[in-house]
C-alpha positions in Angstrom: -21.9 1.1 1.1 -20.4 -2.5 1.3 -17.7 -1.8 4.3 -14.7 -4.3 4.8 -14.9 -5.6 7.7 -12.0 -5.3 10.7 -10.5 -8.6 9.8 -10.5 -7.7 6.8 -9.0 -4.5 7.0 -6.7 -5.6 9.2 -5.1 -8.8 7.7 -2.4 -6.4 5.7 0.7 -5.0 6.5 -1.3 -2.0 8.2 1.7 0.8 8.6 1.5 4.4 8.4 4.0 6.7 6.0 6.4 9.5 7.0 7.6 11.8 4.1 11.3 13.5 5.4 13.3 16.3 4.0 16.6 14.2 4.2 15.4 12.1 1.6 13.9 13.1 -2.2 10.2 11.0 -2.8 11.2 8.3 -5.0 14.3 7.5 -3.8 15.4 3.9 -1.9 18.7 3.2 -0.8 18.6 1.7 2.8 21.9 1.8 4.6 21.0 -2.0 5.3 19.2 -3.7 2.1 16.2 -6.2 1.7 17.3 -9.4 0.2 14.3 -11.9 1.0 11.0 -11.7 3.1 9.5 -15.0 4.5 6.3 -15.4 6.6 4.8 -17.9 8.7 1.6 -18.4 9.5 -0.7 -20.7 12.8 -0.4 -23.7 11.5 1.3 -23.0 8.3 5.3 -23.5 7.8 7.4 -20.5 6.6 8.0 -20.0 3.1 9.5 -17.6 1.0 7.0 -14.5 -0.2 9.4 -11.6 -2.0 13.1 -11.7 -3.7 15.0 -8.0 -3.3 16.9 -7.9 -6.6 19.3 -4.9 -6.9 21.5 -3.1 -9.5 24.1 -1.9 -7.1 22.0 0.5 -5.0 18.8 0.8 -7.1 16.2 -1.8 -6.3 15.6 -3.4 -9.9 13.2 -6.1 -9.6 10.9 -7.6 -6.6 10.1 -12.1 -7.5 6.9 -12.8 -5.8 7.2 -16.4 -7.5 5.8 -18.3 -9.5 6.1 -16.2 -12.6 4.9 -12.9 -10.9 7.4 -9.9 -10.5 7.7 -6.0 -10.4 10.0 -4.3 -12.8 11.9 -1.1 -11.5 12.5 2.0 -14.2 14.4 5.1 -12.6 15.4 8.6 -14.2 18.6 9.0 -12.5 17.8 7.7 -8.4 14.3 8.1 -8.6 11.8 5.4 -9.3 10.0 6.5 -12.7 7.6 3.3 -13.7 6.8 0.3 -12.3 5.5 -2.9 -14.8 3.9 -5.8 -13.7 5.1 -9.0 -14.9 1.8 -9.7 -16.8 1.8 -6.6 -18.5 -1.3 -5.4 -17.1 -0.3 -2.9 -14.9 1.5 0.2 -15.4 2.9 3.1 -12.7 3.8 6.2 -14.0 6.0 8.5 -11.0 5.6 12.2 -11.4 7.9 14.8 -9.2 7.7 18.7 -8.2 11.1 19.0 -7.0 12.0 16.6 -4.2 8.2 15.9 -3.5 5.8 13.8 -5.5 3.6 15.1 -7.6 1.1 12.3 -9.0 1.3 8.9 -9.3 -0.7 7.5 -12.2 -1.9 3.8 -12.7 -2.8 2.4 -15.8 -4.3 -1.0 -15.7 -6.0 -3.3 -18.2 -7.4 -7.0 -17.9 -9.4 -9.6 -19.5 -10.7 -13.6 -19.8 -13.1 -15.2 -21.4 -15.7 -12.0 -22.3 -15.1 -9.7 -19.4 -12.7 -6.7 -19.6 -11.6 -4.5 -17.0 -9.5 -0.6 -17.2 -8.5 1.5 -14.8 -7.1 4.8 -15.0 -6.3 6.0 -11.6 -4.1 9.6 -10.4 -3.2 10.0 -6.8 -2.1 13.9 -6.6 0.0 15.4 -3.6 -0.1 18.1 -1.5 2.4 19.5 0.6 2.7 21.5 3.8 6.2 22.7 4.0 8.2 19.3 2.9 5.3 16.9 4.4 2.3 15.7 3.2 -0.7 16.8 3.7 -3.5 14.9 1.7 -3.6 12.7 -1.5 -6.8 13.3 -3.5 -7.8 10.1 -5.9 -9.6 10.0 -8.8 -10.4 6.7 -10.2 -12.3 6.0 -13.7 -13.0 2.7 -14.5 -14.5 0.5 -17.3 -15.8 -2.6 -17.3 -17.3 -5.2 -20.0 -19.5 -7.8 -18.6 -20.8 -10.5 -20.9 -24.8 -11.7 -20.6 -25.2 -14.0 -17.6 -27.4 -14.0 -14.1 -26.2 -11.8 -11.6 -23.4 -9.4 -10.8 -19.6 -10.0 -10.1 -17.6 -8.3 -7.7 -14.9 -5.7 -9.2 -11.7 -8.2 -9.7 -8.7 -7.5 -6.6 -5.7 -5.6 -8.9 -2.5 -7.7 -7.5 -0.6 -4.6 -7.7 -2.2 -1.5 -5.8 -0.2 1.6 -7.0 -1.3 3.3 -3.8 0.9 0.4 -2.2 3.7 2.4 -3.7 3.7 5.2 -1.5 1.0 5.0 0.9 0.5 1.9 4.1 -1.0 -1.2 3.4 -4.0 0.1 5.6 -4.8 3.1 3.2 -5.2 0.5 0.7 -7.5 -1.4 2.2 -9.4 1.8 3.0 -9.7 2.4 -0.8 -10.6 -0.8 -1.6 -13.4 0.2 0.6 -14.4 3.1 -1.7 -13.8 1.1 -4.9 -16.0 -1.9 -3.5 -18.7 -1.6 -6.3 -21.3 -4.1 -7.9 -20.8 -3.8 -11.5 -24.0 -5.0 -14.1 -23.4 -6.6 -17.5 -23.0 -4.7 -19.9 -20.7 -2.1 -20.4 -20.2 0.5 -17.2 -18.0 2.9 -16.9 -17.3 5.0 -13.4 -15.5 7.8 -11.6 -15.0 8.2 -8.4 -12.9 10.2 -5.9 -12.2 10.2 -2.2 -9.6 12.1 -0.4 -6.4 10.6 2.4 -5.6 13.2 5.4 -2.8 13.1 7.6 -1.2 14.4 10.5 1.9 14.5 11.9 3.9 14.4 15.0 7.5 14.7 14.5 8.5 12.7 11.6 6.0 10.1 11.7 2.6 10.5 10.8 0.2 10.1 13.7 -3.0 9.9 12.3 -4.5 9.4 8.8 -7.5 9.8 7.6 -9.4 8.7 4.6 -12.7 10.4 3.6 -15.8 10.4 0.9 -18.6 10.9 0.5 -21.9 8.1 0.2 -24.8 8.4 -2.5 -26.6 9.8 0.2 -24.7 12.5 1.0 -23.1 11.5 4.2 -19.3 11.8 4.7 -17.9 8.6 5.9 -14.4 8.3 7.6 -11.9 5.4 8.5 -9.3 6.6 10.8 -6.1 5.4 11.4 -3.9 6.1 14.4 -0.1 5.1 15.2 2.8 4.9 17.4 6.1 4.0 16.8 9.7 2.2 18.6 12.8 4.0 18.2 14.5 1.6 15.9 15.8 2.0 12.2 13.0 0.9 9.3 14.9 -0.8 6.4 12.2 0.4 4.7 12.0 4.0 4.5 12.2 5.4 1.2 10.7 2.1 0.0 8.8 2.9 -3.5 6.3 -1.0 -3.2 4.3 -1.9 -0.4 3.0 -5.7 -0.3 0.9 -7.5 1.8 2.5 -8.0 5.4 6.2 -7.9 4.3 6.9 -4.3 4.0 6.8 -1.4 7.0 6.2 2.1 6.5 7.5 3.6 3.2 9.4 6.6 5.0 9.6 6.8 8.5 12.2 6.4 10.3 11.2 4.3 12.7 8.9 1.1 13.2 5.2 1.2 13.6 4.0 -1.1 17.3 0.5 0.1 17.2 -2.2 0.9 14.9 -5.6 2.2 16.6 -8.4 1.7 13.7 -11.9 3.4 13.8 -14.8 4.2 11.7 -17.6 6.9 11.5 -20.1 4.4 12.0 -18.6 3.2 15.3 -16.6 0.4 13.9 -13.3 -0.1 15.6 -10.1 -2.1 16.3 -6.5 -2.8 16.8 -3.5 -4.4 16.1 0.0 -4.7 17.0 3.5 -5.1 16.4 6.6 -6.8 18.2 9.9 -7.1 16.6 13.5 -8.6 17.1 16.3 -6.4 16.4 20.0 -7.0 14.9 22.1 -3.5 15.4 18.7 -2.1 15.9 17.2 -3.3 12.8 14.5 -5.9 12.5 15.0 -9.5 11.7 11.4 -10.5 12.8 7.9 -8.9 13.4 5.3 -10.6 14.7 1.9 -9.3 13.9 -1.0 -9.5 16.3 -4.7 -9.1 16.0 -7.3 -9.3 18.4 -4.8 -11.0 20.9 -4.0 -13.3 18.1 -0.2 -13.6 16.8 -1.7 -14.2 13.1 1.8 -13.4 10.7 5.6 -13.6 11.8 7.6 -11.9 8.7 11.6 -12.6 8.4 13.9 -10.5 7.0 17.4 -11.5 5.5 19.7 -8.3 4.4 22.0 -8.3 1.6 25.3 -9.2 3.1 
């Protein structure tokens, strides 16, 4: 299997989820709201990297720039679809009462000869109101005109698992997903399965799991801790890049242990400033390195 490697991995906004019983799945309205996202990086200036738009107290519409945004659609509070501003990618929101059911992405591109569709459903399962694992099934279809040599599967700008899962999960799929595809025309399923456990109302540890061609089971595990301030982002229905924390928890992930079944290992921190003990500022560090400072401004 072609692993990521620890840089890799870990260049994200690597944050672990907490699902609550306060709080139906699918539902965001912070008691202190997003209204931009800016990051610096060594040797870079800061710029701008995500516009909050909201319709009173439903989050409508996320500007990347340039042309590139996410489209909100809600059935009453809860988040129903999400629509990518190129029209490739489609997220369907299923519930089972105040938990999620299954999220399913639909996603279709093409240029000059190639062609690329995924159908993808993340179901849920629940232990009491928390979550216990998300199984994933993936089929995918690819066209590949006649030239020498292979191509890499093409990075989807918009991750459905992003949605409801940590930035670090993500980057564990993409781990699974990482397949040479021939010319021709291929088509492929695959599954894997995300564990997690809990202390309190944060989840501790997560695990994601499958299985190789040869049979062996390989596992990336993912262990946090957390401060004790409020996350503007619990209940948050996108997760992008390094902007975003974790989608439910209540409070702010400062650690993330990372470590493989084949020994591989690592870890990266965060450190934050606080306004009325949310954050205005995290710094992210990896390796010793400060590598990503991310600013938040709140709707006023």
């Amino acid at each position: 299997m072609k692993k990521l490697t620890l840089l890799s991995i870990m260049i994200a906004a690597i944050m672990l989820i907490s699902f609550t019983s306060c709080q139906k799945d699918g539902e965001y309205n912070p008691k202190k709201k997003i209204s931009r996202i800016f990051y610096e990086e060594p040797g870079e200036g800061k710029y701008l990297g995500e516009t909050f738009i909201w319709d009173k107290n439903l989050l409508s519409k996320i500007d990347f720039g340039e042309g590139d945004f996410l489209l909100f659609e809600y059935d009453k509070k809860r988040v129903s679809r999400v629509v990518s501003s190129d029209g490739g990618t489609m997220i369907k929101f299923t519930y089972d009462g105040s938990n999620y059911d299954k999220v399913e992405e639909t996603s279709n591109y093409g240029w000059g000869g190639f062609s690329f569709t995924y159908h993808t459903v993340y179901k849920f399962s629940y232990k009491g109101n928390k979550i216990d694992k998300i199984s994933v099934t993936e089929t995918s279809t690819s066209t590949i005109p006649d030239f020498k040599g292979k191509i890499e599967k093409p990075n989807r700008k918009f991750n459905p698992m992003q949605l409801v899962l940590p930035e670090l999960t993500c980057k564990s799929i993409a781990n699974v997903q990482s397949k040479k595809i021939a010319k021709g025309t291929n088509s492929n399923t695959s599954t894997y399965t995300v564990f997690f456990t809990w202390k309190g109302n944060n989840v501790e540890k997560q695990v994601t799991e499958f299985i190789e061609e040869d049979g062996e089971i390989y596992t990336e595990t993912f262990t946090a801790t957390y401060d004790n301030k409020n996350n503007p982002f619990r209940g948050f229905p996108f997760m992008e890049e390094w902007g975003g924390g974790d989608t439910n928890s209540k409070n702010n992930v400062t650690k993330i242990v990372y470590v493989a079944s084949d020994g591989d290992s690592g870890e990266i921190q965060y450190t934050y400033k606080y306004d009325k003990n949310f954050p205005t500022e995290r710094i992210i560090t990896l390796m010793g390195i400060d590598v990503v400072t991310v600013s938040y401004e709140y709707v006023k």
